[in-house]
N, CA, C and O atoms as a GROMACS GRO file, in nm:
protein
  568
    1UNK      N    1   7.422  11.725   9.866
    1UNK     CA    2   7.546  11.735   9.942
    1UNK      C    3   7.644  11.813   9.858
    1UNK      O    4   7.725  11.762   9.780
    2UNK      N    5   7.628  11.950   9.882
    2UNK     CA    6   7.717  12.002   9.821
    2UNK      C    7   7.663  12.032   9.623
    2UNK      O    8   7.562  12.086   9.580
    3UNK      N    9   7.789  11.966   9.543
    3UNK     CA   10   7.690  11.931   9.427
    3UNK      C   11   7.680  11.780   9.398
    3UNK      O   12   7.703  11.717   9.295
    4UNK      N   13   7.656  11.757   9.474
    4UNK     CA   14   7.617  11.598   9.466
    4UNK      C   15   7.523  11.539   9.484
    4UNK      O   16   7.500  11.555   9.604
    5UNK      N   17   7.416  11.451   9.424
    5UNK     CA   18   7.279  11.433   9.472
    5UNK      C   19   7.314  11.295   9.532
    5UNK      O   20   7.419  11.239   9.498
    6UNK      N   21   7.256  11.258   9.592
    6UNK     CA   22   7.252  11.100   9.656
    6UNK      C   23   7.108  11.068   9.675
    6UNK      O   24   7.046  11.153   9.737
    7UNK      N   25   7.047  10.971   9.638
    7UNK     CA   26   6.911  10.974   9.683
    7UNK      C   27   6.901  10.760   9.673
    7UNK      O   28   6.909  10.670   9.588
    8UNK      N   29   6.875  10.781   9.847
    8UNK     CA   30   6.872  10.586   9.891
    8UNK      C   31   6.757  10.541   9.837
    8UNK      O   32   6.646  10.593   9.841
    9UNK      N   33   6.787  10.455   9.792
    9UNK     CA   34   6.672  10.357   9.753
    9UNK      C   35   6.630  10.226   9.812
    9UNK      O   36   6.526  10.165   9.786
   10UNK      N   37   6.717  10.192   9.891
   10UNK     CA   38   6.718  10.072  10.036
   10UNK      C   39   6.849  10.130  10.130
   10UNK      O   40   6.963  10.175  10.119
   11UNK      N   41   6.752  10.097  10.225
   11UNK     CA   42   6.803  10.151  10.313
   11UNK      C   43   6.854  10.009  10.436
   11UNK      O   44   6.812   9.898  10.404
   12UNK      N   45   6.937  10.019  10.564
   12UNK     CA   46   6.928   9.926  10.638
   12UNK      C   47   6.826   9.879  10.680
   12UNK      O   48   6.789   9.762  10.667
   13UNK      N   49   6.745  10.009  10.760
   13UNK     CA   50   6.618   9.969  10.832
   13UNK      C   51   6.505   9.902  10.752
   13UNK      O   52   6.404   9.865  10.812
   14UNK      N   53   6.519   9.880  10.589
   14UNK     CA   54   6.404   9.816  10.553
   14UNK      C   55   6.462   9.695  10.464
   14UNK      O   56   6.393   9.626  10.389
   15UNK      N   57   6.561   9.684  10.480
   15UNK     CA   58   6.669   9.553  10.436
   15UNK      C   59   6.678   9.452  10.522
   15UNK      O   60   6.696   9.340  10.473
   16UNK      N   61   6.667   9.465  10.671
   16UNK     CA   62   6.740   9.378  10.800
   16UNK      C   63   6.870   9.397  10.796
   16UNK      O   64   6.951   9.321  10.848
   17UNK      N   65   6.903   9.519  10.722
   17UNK     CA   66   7.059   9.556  10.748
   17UNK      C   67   7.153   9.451  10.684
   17UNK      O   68   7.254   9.408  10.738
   18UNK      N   69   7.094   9.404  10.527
   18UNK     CA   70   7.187   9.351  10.452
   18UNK      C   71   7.231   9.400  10.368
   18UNK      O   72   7.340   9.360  10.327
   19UNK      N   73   7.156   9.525  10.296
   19UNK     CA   74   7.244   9.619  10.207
   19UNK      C   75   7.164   9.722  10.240
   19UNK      O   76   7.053   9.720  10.294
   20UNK      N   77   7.256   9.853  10.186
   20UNK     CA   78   7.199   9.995  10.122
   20UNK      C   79   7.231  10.032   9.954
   20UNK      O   80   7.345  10.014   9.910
   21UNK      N   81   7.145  10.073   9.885
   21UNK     CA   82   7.176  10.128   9.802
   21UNK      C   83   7.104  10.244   9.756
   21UNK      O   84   6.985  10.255   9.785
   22UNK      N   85   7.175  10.347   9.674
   22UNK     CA   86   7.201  10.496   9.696
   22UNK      C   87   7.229  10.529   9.553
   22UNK      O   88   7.326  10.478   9.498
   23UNK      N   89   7.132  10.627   9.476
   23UNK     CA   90   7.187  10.656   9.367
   23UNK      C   91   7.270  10.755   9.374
   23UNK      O   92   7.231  10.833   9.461
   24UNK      N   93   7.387  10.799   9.313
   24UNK     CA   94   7.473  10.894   9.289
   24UNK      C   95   7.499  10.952   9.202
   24UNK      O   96   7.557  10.900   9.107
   25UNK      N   97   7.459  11.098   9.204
   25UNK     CA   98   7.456  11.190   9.048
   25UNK      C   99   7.546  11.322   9.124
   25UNK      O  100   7.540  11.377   9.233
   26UNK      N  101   7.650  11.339   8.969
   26UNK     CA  102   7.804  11.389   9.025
   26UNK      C  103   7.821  11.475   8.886
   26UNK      O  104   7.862  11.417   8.786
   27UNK      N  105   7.788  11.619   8.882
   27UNK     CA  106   7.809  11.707   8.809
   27UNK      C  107   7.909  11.678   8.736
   27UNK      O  108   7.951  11.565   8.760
   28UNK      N  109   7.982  11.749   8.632
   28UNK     CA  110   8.099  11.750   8.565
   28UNK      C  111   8.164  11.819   8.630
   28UNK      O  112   8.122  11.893   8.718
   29UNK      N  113   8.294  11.805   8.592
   29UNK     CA  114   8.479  11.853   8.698
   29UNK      C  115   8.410  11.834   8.806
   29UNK      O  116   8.391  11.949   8.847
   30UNK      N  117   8.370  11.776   8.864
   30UNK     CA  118   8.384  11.754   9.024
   30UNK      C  119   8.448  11.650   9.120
   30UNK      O  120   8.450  11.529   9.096
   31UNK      N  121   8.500  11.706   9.230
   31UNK     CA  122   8.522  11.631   9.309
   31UNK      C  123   8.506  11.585   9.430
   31UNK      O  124   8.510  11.690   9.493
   32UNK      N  125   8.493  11.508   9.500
   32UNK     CA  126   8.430  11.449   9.635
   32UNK      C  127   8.546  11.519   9.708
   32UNK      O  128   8.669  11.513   9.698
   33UNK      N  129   8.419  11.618   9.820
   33UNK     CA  130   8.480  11.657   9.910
   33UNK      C  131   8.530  11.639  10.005
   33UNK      O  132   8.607  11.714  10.065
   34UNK      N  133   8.484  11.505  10.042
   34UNK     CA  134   8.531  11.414  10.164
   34UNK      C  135   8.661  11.354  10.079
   34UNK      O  136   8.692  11.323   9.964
   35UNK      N  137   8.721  11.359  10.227
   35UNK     CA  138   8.848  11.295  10.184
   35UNK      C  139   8.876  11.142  10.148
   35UNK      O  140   8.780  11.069  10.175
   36UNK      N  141   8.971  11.088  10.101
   36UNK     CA  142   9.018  10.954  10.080
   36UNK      C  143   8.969  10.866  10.235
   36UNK      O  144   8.991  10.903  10.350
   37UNK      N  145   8.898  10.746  10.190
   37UNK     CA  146   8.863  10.676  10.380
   37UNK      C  147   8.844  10.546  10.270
   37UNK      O  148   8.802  10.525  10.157
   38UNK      N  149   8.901  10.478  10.377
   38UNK     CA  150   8.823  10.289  10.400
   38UNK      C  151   8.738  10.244  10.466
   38UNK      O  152   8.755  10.263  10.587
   39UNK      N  153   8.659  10.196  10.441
   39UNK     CA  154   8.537  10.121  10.562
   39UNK      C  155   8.619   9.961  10.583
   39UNK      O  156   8.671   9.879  10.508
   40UNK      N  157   8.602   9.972  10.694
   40UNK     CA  158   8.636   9.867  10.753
   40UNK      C  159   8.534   9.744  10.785
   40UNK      O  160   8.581   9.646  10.844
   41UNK      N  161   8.417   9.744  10.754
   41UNK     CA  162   8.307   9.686  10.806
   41UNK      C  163   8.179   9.691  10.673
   41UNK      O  164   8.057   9.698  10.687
   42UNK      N  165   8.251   9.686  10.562
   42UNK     CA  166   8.139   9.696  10.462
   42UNK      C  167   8.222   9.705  10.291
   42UNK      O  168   8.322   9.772  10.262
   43UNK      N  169   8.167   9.645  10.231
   43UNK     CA  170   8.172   9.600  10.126
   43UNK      C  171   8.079   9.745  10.042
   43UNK      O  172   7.969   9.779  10.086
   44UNK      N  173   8.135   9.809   9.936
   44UNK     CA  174   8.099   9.934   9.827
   44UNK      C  175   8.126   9.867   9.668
   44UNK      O  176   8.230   9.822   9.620
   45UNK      N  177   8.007   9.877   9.614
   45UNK     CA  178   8.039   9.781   9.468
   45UNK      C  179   7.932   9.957   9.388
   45UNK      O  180   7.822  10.008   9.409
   46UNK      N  181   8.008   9.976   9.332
   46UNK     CA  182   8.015  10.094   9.230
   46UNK      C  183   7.911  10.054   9.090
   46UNK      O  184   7.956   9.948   9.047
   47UNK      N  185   7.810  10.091   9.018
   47UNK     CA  186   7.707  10.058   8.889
   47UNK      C  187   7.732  10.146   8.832
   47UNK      O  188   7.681  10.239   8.895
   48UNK      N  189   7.800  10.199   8.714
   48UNK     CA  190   7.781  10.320   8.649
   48UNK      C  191   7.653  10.263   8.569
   48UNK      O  192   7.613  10.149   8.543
   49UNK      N  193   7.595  10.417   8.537
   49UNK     CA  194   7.481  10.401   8.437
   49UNK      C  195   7.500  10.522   8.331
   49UNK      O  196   7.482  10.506   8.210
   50UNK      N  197   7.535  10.640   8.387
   50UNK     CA  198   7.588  10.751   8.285
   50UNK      C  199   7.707  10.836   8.315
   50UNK      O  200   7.758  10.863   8.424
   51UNK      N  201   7.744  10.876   8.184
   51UNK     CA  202   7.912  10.895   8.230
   51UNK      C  203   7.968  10.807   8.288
   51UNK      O  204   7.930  10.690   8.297
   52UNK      N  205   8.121  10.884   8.360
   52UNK     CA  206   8.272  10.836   8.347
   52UNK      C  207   8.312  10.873   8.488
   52UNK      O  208   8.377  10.977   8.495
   53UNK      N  209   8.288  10.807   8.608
   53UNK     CA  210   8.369  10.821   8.726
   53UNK      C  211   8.490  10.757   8.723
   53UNK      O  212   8.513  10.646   8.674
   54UNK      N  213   8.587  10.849   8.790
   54UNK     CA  214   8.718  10.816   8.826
   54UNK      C  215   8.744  10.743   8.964
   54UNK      O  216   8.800  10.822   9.041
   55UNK      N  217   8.727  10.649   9.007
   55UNK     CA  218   8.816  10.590   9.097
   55UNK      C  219   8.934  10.574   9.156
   55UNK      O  220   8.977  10.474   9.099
   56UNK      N  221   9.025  10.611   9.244
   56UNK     CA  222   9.118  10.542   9.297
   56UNK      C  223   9.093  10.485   9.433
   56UNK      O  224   9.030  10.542   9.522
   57UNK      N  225   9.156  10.351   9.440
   57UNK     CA  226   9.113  10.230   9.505
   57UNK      C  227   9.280  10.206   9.566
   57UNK      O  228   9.342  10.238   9.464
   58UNK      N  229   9.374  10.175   9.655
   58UNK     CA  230   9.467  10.199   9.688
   58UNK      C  231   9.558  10.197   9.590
   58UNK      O  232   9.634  10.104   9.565
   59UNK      N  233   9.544  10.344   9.512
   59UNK     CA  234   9.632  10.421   9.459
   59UNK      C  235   9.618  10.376   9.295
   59UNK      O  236   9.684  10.430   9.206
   60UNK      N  237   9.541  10.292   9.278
   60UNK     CA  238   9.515  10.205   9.169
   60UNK      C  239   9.380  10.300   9.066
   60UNK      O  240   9.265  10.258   9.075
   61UNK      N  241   9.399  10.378   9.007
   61UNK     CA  242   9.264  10.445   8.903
   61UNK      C  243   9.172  10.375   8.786
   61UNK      O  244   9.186  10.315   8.680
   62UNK      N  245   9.105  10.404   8.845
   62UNK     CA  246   8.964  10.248   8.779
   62UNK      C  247   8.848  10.376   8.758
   62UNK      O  248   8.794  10.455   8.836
   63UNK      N  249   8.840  10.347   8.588
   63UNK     CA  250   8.735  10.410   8.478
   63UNK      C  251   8.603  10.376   8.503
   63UNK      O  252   8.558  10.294   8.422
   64UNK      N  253   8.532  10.411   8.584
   64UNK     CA  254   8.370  10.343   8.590
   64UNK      C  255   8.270  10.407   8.490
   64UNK      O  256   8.236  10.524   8.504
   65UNK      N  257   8.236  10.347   8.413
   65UNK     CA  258   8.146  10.407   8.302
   65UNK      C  259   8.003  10.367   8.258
   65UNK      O  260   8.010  10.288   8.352
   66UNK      N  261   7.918  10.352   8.222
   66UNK     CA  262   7.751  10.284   8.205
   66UNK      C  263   7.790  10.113   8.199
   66UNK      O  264   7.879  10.051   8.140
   67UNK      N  265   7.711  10.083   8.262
   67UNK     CA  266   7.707   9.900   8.276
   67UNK      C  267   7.809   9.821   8.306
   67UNK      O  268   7.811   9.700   8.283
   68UNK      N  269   7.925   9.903   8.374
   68UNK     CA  270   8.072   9.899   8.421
   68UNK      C  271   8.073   9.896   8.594
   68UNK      O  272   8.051   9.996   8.661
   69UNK      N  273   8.097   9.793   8.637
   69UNK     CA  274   8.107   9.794   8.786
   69UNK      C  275   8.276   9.767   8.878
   69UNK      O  276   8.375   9.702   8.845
   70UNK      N  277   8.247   9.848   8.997
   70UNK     CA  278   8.347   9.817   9.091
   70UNK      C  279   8.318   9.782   9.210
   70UNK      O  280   8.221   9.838   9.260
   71UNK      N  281   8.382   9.694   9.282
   71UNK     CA  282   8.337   9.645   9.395
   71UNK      C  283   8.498   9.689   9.474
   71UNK      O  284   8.607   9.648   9.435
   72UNK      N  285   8.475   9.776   9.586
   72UNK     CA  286   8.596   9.805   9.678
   72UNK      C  287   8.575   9.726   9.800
   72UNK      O  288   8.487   9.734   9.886
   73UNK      N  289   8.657   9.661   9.792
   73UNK     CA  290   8.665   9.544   9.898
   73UNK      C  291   8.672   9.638  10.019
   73UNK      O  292   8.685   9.759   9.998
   74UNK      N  293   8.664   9.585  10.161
   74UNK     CA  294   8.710   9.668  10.321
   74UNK      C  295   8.824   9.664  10.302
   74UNK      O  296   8.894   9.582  10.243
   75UNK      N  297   8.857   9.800  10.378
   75UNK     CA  298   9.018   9.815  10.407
   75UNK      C  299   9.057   9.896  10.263
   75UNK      O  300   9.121   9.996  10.296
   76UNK      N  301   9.046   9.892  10.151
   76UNK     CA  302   9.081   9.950  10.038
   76UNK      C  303   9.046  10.099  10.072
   76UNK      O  304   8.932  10.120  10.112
   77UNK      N  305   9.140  10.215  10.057
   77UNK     CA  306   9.137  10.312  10.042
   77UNK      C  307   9.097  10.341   9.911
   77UNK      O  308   9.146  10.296   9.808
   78UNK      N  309   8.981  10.442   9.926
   78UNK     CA  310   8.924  10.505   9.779
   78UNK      C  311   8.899  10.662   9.791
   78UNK      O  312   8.895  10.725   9.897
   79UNK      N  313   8.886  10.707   9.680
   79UNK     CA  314   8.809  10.816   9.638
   79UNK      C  315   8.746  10.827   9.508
   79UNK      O  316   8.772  10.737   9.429
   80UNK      N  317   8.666  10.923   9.469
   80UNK     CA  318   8.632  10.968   9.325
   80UNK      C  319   8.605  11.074   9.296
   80UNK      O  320   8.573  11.171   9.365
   81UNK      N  321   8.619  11.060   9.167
   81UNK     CA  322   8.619  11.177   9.095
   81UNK      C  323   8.535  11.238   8.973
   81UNK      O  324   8.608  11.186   8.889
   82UNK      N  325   8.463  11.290   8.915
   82UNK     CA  326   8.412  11.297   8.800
   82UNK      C  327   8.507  11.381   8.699
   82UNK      O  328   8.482  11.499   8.721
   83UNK      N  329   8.563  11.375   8.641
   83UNK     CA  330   8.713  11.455   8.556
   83UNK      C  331   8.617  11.508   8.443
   83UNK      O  332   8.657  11.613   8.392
   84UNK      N  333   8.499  11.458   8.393
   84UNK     CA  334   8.493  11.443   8.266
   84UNK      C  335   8.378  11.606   8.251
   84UNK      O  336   8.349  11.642   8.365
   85UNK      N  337   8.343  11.655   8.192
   85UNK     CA  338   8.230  11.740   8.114
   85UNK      C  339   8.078  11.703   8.196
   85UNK      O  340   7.996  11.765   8.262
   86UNK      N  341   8.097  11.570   8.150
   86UNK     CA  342   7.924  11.511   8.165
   86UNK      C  343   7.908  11.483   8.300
   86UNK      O  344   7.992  11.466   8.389
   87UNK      N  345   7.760  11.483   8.300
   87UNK     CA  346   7.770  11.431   8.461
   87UNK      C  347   7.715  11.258   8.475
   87UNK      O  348   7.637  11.187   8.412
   88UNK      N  349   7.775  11.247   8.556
   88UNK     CA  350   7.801  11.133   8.650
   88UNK      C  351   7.684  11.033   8.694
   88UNK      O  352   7.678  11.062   8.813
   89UNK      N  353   7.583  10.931   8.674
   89UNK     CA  354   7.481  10.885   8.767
   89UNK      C  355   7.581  10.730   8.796
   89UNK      O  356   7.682  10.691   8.738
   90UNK      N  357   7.504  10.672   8.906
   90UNK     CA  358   7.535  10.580   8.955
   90UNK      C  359   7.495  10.501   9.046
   90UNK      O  360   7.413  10.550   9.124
   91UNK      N  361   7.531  10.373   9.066
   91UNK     CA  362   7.416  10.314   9.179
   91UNK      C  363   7.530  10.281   9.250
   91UNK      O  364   7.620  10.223   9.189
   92UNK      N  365   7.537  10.296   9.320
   92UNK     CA  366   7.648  10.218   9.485
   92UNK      C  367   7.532  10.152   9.548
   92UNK      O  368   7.412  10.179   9.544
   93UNK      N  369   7.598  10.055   9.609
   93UNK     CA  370   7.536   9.963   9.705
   93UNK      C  371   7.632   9.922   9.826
   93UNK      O  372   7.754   9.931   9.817
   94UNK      N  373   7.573   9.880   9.926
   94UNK     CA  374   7.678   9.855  10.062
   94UNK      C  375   7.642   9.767  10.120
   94UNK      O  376   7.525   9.776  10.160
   95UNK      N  377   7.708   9.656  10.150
   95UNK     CA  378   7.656   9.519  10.212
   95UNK      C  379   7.789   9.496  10.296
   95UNK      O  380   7.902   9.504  10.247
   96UNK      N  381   7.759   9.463  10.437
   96UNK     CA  382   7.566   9.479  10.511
   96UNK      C  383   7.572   9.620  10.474
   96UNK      O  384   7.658   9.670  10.401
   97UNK      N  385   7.464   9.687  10.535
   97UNK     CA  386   7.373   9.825  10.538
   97UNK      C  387   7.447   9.886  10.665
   97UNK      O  388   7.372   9.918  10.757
   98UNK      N  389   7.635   9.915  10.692
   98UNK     CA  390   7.688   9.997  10.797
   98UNK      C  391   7.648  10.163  10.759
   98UNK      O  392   7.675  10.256  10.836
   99UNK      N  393   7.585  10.180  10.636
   99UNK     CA  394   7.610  10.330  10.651
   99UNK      C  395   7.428  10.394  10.580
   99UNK      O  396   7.356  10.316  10.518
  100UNK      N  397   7.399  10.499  10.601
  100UNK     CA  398   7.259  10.506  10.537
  100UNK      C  399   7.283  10.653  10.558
  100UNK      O  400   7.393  10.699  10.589
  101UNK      N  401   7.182  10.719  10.541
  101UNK     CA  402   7.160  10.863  10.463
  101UNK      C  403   7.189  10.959  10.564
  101UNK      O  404   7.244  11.063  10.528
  102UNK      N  405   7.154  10.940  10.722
  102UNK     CA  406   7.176  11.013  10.822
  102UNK      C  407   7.388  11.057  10.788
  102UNK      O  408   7.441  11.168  10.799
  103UNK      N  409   7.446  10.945  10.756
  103UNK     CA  410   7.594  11.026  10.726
  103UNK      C  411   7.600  11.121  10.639
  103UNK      O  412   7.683  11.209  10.662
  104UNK      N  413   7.513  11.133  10.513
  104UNK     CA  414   7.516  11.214  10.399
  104UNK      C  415   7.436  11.308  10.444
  104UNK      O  416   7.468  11.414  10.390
  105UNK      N  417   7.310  11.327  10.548
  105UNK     CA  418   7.294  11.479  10.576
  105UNK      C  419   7.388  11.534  10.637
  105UNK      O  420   7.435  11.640  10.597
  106UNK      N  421   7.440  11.458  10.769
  106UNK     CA  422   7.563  11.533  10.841
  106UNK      C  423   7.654  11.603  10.769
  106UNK      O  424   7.695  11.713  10.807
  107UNK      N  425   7.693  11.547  10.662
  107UNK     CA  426   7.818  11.564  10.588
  107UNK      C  427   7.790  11.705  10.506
  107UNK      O  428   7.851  11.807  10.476
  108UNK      N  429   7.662  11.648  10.489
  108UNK     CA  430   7.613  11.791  10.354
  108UNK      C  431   7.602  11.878  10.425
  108UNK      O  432   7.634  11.983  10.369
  109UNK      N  433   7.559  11.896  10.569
  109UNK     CA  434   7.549  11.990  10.669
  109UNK      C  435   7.706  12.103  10.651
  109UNK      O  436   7.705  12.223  10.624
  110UNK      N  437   7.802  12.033  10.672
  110UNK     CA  438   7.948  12.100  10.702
  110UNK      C  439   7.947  12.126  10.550
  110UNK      O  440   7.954  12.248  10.531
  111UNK      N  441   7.941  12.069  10.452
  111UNK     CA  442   8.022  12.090  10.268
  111UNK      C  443   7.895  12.227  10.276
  111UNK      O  444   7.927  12.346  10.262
  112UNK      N  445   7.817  12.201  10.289
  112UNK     CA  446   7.709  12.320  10.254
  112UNK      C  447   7.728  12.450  10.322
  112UNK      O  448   7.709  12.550  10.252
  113UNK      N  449   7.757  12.463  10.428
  113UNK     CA  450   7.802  12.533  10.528
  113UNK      C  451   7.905  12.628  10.501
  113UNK      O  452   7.937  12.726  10.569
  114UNK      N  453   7.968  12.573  10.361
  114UNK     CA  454   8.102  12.678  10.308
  114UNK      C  455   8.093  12.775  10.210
  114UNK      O  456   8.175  12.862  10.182
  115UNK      N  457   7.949  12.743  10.141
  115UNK     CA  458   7.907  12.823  10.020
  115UNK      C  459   8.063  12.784   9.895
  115UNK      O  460   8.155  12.855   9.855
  116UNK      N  461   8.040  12.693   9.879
  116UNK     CA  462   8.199  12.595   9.789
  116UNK      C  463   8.307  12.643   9.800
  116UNK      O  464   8.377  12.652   9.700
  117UNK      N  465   8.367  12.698   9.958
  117UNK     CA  466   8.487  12.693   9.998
  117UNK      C  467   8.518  12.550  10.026
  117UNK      O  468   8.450  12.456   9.985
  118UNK      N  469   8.651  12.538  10.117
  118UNK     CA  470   8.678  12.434  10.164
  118UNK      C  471   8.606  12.413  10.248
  118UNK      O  472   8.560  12.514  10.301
  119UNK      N  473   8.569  12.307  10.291
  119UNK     CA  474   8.497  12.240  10.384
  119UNK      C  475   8.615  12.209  10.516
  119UNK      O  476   8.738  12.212  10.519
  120UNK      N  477   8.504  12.176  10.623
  120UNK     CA  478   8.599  12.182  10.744
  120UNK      C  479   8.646  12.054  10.805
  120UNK      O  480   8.600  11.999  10.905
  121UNK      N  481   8.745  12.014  10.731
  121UNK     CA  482   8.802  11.857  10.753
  121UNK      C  483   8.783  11.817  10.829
  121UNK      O  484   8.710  11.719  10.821
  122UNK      N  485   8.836  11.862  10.972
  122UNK     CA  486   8.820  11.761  11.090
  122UNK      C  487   8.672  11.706  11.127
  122UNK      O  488   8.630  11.591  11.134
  123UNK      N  489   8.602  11.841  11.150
  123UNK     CA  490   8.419  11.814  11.139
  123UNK      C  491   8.370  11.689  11.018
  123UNK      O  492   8.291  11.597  11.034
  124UNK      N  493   8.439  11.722  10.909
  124UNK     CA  494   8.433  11.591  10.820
  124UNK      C  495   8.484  11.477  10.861
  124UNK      O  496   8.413  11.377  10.867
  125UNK      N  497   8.597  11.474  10.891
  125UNK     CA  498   8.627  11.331  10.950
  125UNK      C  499   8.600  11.268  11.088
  125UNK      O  500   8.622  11.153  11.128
  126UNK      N  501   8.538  11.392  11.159
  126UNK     CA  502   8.480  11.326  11.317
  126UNK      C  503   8.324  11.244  11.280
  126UNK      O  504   8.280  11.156  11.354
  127UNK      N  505   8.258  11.288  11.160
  127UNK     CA  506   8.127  11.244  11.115
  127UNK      C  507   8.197  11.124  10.998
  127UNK      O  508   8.098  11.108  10.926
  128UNK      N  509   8.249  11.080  10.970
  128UNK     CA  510   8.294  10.959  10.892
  128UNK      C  511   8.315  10.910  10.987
  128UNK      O  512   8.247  10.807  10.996
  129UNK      N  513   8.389  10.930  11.091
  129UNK     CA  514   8.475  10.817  11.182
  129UNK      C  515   8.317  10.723  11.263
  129UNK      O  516   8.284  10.605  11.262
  130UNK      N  517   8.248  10.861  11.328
  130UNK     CA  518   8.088  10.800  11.359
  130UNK      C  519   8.009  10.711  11.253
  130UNK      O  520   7.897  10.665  11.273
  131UNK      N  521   8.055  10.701  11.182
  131UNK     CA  522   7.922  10.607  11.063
  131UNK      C  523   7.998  10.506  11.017
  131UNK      O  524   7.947  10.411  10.956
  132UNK      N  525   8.189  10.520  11.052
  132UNK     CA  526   8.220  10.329  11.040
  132UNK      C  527   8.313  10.409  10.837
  132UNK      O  528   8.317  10.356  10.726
  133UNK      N  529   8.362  10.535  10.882
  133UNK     CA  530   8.443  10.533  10.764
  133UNK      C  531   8.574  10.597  10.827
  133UNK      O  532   8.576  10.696  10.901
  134UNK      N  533   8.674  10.528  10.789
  134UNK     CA  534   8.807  10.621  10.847
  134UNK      C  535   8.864  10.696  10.716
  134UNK      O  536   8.878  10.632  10.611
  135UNK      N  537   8.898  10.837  10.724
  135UNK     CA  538   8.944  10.864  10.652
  135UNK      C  539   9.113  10.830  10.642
  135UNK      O  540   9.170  10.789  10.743
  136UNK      N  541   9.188  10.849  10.520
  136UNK     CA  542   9.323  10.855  10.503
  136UNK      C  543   9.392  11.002  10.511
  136UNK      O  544   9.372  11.117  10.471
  137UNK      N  545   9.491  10.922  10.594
  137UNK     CA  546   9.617  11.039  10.631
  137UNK      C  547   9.645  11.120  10.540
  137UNK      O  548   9.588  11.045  10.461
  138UNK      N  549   9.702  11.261  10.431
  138UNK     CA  550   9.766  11.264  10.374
  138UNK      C  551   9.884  11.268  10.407
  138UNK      O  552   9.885  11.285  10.529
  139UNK      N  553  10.011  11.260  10.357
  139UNK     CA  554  10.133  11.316  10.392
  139UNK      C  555  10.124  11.466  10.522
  139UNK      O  556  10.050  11.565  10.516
  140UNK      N  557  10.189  11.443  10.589
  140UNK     CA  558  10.188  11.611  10.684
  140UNK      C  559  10.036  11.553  10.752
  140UNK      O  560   9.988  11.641  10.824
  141UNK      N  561   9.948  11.423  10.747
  141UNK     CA  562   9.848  11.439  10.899
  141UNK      C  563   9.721  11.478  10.812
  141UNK      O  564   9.728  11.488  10.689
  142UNK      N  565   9.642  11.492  10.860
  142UNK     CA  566   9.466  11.526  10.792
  142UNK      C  567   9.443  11.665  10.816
  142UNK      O  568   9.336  11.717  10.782
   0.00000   0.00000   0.00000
């Protein structure tokens, strides 16, 4: 997705839809192209294993680093970031299992689609809103 690898390792359909989890490997200086969103319907608990993700969690910046976890409650607005040189691995997990890999092709579909221009927000946020993620407003509207 973009430069981001994601690769599930449980999925809903072979859970009974009690969790997903998804490894996440996040180049250096990078940043998530999707915008700031809350899930409303699912619980995101963050595993670093290498390197230094940046978090903000409503407005709050949380250091995730190897054997260092975050759990973003529903409703908490987040994003991340990788700030650092190194790159990034990680395990996210999602309980129940509201979201699985079909959102991350969609998504990679539009981020890929730009050759690392901007990506096309609204198309981004009409495919979050479908998989149970709302994105956040910025100032001046999305």
């Amino acid at each position: 997705m973009g430069p981001l690898t994601v690769r599930f390792l449980i999925t809903g359909e072979n859970s009974s839809g009690s969790i997903a989890a998804f490894e996440l490997i996040v180049p250096g200086a990078q940043r998530l192209a999707a915008p700031a969103h809350r899930h409303d319907h699912y619980e995101e608990t963050i595993y670093g294993i290498e390197g230094v993700s940046t978090w903000t969690v409503d407005g709050k910046q949380i250091d995730v680093g190897p054997a260092q976890a975050l759990c973003i409650p529903r409703g908490a607005i987040h994003r991340f970031d990788n700030n650092g040189i190194h790159e990034v691995k990680a395990l996210c997990v999602i309980t129940p299992a509201a979201i699985g890999p079909q959102y991350f092709r969609e998504s990679a579909e539009v981020i890929n689609a730009t050759a690392g221009g901007p990506s096309d927000r609204a198309k981004l946020a009409e495919i979050m809103r479908r998989h149970g993620l709302t994105p956040a407003l910025p100032a001046g509207g999305f």
